[in-house]
ZAMARGU-4260 file (C-alpha; in steps of 0.2 Angstrom, whole numbers, plus 5000, padded with zeros to 4 digits):
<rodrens>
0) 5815/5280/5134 | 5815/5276/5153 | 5827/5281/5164 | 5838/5264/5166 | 5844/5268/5150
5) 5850/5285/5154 | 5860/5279/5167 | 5878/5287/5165 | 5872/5299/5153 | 5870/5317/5151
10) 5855/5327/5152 | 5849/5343/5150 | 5833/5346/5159 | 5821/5361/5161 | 5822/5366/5178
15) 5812/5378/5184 | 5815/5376/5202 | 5795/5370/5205 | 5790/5354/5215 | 5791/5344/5199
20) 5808/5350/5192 | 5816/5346/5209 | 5809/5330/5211 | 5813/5324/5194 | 5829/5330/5196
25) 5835/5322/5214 | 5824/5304/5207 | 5837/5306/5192 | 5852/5309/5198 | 5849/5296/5213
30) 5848/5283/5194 | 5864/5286/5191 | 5860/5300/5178 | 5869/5318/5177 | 5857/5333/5175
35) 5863/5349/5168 | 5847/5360/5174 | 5842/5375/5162 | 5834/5389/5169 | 5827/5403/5158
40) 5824/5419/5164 | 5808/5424/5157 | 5805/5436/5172 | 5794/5423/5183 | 5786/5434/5196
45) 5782/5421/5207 | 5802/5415/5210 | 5813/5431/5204 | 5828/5428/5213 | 5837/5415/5201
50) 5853/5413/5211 | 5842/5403/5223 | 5833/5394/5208 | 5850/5390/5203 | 5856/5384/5220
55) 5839/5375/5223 | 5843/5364/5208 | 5860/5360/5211 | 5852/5354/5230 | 5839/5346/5221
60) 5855/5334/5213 | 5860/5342/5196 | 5877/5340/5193 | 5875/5358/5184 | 5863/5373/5185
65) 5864/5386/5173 | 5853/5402/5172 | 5850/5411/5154 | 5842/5426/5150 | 5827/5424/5137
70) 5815/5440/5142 | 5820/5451/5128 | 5816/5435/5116 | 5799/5431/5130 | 5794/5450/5125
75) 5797/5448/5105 | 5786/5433/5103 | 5772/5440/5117 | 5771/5454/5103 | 5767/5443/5091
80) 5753/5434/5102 | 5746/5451/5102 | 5748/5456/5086 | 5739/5440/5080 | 5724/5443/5094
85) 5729/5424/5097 | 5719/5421/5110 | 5715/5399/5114 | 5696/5395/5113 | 5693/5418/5116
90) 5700/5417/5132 | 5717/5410/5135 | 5733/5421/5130 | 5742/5406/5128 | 5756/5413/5139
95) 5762/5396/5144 | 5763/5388/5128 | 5774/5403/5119 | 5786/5402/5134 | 5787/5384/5131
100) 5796/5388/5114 | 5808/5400/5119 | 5815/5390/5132 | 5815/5375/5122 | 5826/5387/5108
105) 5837/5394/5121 | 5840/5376/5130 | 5844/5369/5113 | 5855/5383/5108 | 5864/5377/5124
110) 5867/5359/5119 | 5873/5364/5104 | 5888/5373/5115 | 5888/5358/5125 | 5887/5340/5115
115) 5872/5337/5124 | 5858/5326/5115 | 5844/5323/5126 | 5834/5335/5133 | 5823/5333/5148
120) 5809/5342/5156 | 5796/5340/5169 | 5778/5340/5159 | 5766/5328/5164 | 5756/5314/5151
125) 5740/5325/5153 | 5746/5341/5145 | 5750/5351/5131 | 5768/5357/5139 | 5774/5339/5135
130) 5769/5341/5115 | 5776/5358/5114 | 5795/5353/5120 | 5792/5337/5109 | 5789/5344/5093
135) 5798/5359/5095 | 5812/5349/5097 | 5810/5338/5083 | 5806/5354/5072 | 5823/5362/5078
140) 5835/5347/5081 | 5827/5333/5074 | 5841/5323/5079 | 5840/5324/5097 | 5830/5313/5106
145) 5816/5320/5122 | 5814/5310/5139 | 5798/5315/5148 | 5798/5306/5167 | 5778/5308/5168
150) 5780/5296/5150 | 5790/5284/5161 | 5783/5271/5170 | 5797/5269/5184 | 5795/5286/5188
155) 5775/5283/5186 | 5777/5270/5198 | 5786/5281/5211 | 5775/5297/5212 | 5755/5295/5209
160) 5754/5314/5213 | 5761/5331/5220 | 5759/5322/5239 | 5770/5309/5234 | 5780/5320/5225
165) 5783/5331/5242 | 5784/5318/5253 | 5800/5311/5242 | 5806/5329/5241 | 5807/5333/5262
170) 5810/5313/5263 | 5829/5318/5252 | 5832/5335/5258 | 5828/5343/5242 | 5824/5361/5245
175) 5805/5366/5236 | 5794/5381/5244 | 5779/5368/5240 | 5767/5362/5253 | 5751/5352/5259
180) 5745/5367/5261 | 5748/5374/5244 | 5743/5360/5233 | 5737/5370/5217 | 5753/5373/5204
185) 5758/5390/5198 | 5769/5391/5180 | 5773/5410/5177 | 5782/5419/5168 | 5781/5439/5163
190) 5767/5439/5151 | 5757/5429/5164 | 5755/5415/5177 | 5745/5399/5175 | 5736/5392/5190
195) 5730/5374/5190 | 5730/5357/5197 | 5725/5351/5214 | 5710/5360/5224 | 5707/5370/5205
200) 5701/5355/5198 | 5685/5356/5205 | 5671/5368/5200 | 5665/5371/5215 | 5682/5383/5218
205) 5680/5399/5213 | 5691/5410/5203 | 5695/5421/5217 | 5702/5406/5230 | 5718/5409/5221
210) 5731/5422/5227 | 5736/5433/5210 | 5753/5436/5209 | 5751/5450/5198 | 5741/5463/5207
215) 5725/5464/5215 | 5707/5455/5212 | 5696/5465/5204 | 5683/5466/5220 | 5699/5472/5230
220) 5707/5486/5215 | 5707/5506/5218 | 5687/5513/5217 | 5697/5524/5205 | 5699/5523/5185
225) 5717/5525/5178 | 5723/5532/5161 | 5734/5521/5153 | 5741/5526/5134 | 5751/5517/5124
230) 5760/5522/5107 | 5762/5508/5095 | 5774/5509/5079 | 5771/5495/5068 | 5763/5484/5082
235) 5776/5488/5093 | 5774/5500/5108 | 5786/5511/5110 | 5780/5522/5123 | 5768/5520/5138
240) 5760/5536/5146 | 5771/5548/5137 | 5788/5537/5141 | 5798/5528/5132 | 5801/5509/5133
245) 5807/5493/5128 | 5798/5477/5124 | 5802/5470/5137 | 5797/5487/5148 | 5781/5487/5138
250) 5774/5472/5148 | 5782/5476/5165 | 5775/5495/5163 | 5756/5483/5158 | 5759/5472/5170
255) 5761/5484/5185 | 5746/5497/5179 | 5735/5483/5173 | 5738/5471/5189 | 5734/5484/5201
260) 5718/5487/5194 | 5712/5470/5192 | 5714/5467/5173 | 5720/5452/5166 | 5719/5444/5185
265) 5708/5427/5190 | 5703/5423/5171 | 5692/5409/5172 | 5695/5395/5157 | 5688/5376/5154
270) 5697/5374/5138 | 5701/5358/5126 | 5718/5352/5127 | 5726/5343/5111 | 5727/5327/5120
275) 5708/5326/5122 | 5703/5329/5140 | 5696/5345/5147 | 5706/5356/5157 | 5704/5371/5169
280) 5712/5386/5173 | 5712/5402/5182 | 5725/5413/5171 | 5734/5431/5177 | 5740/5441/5160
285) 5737/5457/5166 | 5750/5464/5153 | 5744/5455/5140 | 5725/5458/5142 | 5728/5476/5145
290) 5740/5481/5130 | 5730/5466/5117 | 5714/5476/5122 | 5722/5492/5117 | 5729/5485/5100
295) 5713/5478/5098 | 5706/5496/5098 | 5719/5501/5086 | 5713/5486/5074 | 5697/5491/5074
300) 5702/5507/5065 | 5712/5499/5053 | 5704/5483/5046 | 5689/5484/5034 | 5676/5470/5035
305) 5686/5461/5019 | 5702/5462/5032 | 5693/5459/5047 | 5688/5439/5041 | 5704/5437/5035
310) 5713/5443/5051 | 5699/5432/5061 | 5703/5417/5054 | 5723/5420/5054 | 5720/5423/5074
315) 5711/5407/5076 | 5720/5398/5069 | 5737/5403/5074 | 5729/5402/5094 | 5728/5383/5091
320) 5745/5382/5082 | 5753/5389/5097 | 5741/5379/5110 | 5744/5363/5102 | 5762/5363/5099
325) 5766/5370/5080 | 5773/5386/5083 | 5788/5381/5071 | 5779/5373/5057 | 5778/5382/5040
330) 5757/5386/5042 | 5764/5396/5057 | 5776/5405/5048 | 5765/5408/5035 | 5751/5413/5047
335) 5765/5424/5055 | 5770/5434/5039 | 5752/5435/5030 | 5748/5444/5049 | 5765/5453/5046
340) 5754/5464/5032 | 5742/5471/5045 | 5754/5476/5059 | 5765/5485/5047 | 5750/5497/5048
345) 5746/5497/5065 | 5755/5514/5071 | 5745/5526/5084 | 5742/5531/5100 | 5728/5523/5112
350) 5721/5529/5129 | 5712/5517/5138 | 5704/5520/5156 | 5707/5504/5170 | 5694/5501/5180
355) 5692/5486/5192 | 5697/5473/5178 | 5690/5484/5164 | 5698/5492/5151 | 5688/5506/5142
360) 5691/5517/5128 | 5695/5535/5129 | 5704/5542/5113 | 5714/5534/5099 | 5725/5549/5091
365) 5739/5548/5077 | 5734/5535/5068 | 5741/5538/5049 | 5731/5521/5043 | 5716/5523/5052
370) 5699/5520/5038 | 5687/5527/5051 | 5681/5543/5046 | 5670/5556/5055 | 5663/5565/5040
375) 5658/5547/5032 | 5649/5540/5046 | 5642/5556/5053 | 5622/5555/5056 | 5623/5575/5058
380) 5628/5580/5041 | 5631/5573/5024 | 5650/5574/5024 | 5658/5563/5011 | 5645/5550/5012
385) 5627/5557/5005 | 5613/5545/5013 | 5605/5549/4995 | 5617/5538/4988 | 5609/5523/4996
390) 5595/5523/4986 | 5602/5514/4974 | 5613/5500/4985 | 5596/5496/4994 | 5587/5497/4975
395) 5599/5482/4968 | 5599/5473/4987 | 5581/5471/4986 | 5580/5461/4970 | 5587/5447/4978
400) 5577/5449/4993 | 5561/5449/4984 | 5565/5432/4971 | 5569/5423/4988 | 5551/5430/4994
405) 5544/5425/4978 | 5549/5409/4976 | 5544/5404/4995 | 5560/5400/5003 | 5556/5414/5014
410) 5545/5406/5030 | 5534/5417/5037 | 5532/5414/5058
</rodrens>
């Protein structure tokens, strides 16, 4: 699909307000095509004034610019990030990609309301984001049909890069905060902020050239360590240092105490992207490191080693279901509902102590399905578990150790 056949048609289109929304959107409607622009409110720390995300859009040329609210849902599926530990390749949150399908949801809950079939958004070739909004889409409204500008070679023709892209924008009097002097991009959201592109895609730029949005680098947080505790009820925290609060508070409550101190902020990742290249970049989830490290905590105490493999694998997996654009399939579901069974247990309370982008234990209390006990693994005492007792595990062990010495697959050094 290419833009001359959209001529005279409606739109809707992702807008977030950024350099690529804008342009895309004025290069549209100067073909003859009307753009509604859908913003969603996902608590984007970087342009939290929305009324002028809205207005910048209808500058930019949509004929329409609405704003809807998806934080509470945002906050929902961030939980279950955390409750799945679904981190991409150990390192990556994957904050953008679960945003990706809530606004793809909410926007097509909208063209539902509206009669509108074709959804637009600003994704480049290179990326995952242009997966995600496909096969969401196809998943959810199979039906409609998805045009990506970065797929079409008029608008490929027009802009080889952001410098184009600004040059077009001051050119037509669209209004974008972007400049010469800013060229790396910057997708956020509330569970975290993505930094990439331009000057970042060299290696020879450090981490710490960017400017966190969040909070502080780690070099430049208090020389001071503080408590955070969080209360969770069946994966869910309810209360953060003693107050209550919602999901959506949860993470702004992280977000403030965790990016002050550093944690979560300049996260350095090279990862694979599902179309085959590699990619880099410098990641801020300070919320989302400092509450997934907590439950982490908690999970130690609750998964024996039996549950621990089978939890492992269900977080692996699901990490590259979300990263690579399955997050409505059926093996995501099913990955969803089997982690379902573990975070039914995981209820207690969890003190941590932040400290210049570290997060360290101090106490775990209240924890009903806790399998850590005191007296079992004491070395002081023997408590419930008698070391006596091991004579015997070690006894039938060492048959087998000793037929493998015996029949010389053992190699000696």
């Amino acid at each position: 699909m290419n833009a001359s056949e959209l001529k005279g048609q409606t739109i809707a289109f992702a807008g977030s307000g950024g350099l690529d929304s804008c342009t895309i959107t004025r290069w549209l409607a100067n073909q003859g095509v009307r753009v509604v622009s859908m913003t969603i409110d996902l608590g984007q720390p970087d342009d939290p004034d929305l009324e002028k995300v809205r207005q910048r859009m209808l500058g930019a040329g949509a004929a329409e610019a609405l704003v809807i609210d998806g934080r509470d849902r945002l906050a929902r599926e961030g939980l279950r990030v955390i409750q799945s530990q679904a981190r991409y390749e150990g390192g990556y949150w994957n904050t953008t990609g679960i945003a990706r399908y809530v606004t793809t949801a909410l926007i097509l809950e909208e063209m539902r309301r509206r009669g509108i079939r074709i959804i637009s958004h600003g994704a480049t070739g290179r990326g995952n984001d242009q997966v995600r909004f496909q096969l969401a889409t196809h998943m959810l409204e199979p039906g409609f049909e998805c045009y990506a500008p970065w797929r079409d070679e008029q608008f490929l023709r027009a802009f080889g890069g952001r410098k184009e892209m600004i040059d077009f924008c001051q050119a037509n009097g669209v209004p974008i905060r972007h400049t010469h002097q800013k060229p790396y991009s910057t997708d956020a959201n509330f569970l975290g902020l993505t930094h990439e592109a331009g000057q970042l895609e060299s290696l020879e730029v450090g981490a710490w050239e960017i400017e966190p949005e969040f909070g502080a680098r780690p070099d430049r947080a208090p020389d001071k360590v503080e408590e955070f505790e969080v209360r969770f009820e069946k994966g869910v925290p309810t209360r953060i240092n003693g107050q209550a609060v919602t999901r959506v508070e949860a993470f702004q409550r992280a977000n403030q105490i965790g990016g002050r101190n550093g944690v979560g902020i300049c996260l350095h990742v090279v990862e694979n992207r599902f179309v085959g290249i590699k990619s880099r970049g410098v990641y801020e989830a300070p919320g989302m490191e400092l509450l997934g490290k907590c439950y982490e905590y908690l999970l130690q105490l609750l998964l024996d080693r039996r549950a621990r493999k089978v939890f492992q694998r269900l977080s692996e997996t699901l990490a590259e279901q979300i990263y690579q654009g399955f997050w409505f399939d059926p093996a995501s579901e099913a990955i969803r509902d089997a982690v379902a069974r573990f975070t039914a247990l995981a209820t207690g309370t969890i003190r941590v102590g932040c400290y210049k982008g570290n997060v360290v234990f101090l106490k775990a209390v209240d924890c009903p399905h806790s399998i850590y006990s005191e007296s079992a693994a004491s070395m002081e005492k023997v408590g419930e578990f008698n070391h006596a007792d091991s004579e015997g595990f070690l006894h039938v062990l060492g048959v087998s150790a000793r037929i493998l010495a015996k029949s010389g697959q053992i190699v000696k050094e």
